[in-house]
N, C-alpha and C positions, 0 to 999 in steps of 0.2 A: 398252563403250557404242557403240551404232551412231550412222553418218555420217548426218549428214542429207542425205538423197536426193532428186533430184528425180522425181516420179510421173512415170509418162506415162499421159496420156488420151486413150484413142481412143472416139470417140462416148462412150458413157454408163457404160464402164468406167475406172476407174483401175487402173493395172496400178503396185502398188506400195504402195499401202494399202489396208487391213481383211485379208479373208483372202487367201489367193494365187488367185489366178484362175484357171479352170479352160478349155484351149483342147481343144477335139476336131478331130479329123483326119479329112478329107475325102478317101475315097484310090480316089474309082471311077475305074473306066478309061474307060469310055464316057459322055455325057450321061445316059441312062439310068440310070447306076448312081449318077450324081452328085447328081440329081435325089432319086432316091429317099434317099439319104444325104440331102439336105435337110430332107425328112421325119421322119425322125429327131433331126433336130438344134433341129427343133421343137418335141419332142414331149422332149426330154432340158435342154435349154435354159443351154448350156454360156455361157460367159462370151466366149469369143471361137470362129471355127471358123481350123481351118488350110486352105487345099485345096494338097494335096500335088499339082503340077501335073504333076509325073515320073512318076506314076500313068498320067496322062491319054492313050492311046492314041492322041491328033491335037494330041499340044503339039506338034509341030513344024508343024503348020499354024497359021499367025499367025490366019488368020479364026477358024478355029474355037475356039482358045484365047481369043480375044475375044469372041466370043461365046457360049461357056460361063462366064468372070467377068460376062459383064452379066447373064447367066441370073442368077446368084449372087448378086449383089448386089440384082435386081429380087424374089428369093424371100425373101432375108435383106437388109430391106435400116435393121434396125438393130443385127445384128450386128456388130461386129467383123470383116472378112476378111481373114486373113494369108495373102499367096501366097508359095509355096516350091518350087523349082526347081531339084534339085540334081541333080548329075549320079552316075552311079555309081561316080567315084572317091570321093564324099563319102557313100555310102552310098544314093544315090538310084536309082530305077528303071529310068531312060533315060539310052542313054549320047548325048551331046550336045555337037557342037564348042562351045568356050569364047563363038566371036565370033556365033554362032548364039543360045545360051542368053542370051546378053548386052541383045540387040536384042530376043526374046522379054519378059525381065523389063521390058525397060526399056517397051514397048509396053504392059503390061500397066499399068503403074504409070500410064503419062500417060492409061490408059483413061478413070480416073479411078473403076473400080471395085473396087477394094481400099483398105485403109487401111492396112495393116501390108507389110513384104516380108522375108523371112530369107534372108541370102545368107551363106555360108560367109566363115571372117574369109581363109582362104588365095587363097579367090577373087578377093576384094578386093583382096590384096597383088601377085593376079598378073593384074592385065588389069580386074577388075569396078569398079576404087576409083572412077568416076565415075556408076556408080551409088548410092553414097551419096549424093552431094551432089544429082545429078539426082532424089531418091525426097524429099529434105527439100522441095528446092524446091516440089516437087508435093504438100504435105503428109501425106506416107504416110512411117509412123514406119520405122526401120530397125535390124532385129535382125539384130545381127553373132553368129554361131556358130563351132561349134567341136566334132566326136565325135571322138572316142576308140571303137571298134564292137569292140578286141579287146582293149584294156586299159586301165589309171588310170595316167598320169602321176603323177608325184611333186606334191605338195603346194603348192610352189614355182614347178614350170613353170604349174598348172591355176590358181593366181592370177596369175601373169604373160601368161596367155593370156586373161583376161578382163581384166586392164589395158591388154592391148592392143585387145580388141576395142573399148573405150570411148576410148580414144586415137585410133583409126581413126571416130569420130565415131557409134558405135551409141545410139540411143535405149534400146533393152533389150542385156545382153551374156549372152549365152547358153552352154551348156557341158554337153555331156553325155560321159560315159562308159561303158564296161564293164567293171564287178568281176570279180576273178579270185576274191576271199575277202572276209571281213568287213570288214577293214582297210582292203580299195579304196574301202569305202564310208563309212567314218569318214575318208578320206583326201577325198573328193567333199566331204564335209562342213565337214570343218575349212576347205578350202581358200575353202567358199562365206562363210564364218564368218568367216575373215579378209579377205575381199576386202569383205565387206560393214560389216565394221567399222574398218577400216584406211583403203579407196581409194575405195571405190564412190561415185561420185554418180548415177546411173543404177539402174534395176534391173537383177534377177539373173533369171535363168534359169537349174536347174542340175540334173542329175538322175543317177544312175547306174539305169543299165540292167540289164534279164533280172530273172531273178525274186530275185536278191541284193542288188538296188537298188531295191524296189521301197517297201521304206520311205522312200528317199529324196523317192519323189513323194509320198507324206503327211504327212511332217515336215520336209520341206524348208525351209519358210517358219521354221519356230524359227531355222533357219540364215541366213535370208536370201535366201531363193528366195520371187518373187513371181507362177511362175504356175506348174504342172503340167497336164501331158496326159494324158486321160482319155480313153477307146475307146469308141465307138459299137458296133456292129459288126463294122468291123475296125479292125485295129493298124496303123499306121506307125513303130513301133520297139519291142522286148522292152521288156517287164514293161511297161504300160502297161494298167489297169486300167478301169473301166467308170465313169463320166460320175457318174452317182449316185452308187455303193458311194466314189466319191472323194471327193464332195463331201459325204458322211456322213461320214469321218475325215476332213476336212479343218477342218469343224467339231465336230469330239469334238478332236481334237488343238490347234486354236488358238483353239476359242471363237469365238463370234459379233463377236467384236470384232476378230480376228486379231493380227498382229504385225508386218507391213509398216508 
């Protein structure tokens, strides 16, 4: 039997009841190509967007990265906007001193033009942890993370790492992987399974990657995962599927009613 959870809502989404929510990634390098990804995102009309900011060719310009989230927020502006900022030890695009990326996140958040912000849970434990408390303050929810980009942790560590992310004070606790075989990915599964009916008060976030996980981002939710990512265009991580064709199995797999 599952915990009862607390949702979280950002503007007009609940992330954690009816079906799992569906986020797209925003991963242009220039205004230009971000802009037009806008377009897109209108015209596909995802649940939340992501703007992967390590993308973004002039994120280490504070102006300019400030003024690409107002763009963003002034084109989408009842969307959902989750900003993500990682550096390329954690898989991201741009590599980025710690006390740099820090000041960046944190500027973006007091903008006042995002709602959501995903920061790595390692981050957190080494230098970023006072951005949590600074992102609640400012009412912008906080999604603690967690990849795995070349293998599946054991069943044990991958719910212990989302009890800590929720421990370290996450709004949503996140967790992604990469299967080596079938089994990595009933190991993503079980573990989302147990955390969800065991520990969780918070929602899940949980996925295994590349094209061996890719049932994970459609049946997730049976498990206890309450959003998956969907591809506009382009991808920000393997096996990541198209906006639509997801939100077509997402409702054949959990009904109009879902399961959060």
């Amino acid at each position: 039997m599952k915990r009862k959870k607390k949702p979280f809502q950002v503007k007009s989404i609940v992330i954690g009841e009816g079906l799992p929510k569906v986020c797209m990634p925003l991963v242009g390098k220039t205004p230009e190509e971000l802009l037009a990804g806008v377009q897109e995102v209108k015209a596909l009309c995802p649940d939340v967007i992501e703007w992967r900011a390590d993308y973004f060719q002039q994120v280490m310009d504070e102006d300019a990265l400030l003024t690409m989230a107002k763009q963003l927020r002034t084109e989408l502006p009842d969307m959902p906007l989750l900003f993500t900022l990682r550096d390329v030890s954690e898989g991201g695009f741009t590599k980025i001193p710690q006390d740099v990326r820090a000041n960046l996140i944190r500027q973006v958040i007091a903008s006042g033009n995002i709602d959501l912000v995903d920061i790595e849970l390692e981050a957190v434990k080494n230098g970023l942890d006072s951005l949590v408390s600074f992102a609640k303050e400012r009412g912008v929810g906080v999604i603690l993370s967690n990849h795995f980009f070349t293998r599946t942790p054991s069943q044990e560590e991958l719910v212990d790492i989302l009890r800590e992310e929720q421990n370290h004070g996450a709004d949503i606790a996140k967790l992604a992987v990469m299967p080596n075989s079938s089994e990595d990915v009933l190991t993503l599964l079980n573990a989302t399974n147990q955390m969800d009916t065991q520990y969780a008060e918070i929602p899940l976030i949980t996925m295994s990657m590349g094209q061996l996980g890719i049932c994970s981002r459609i049946c997730g939710g049976v498990f206890g995962s309450a959003l998956t990512f969907g591809a506009g265009k382009n991808i920000s991580a393997p096996g990541q599927i198209g906006v639509q064709e997801l939100r077509r199995c997402l409702q054949q797999v959990h009904g109009e009613v879902g399961l959060n």
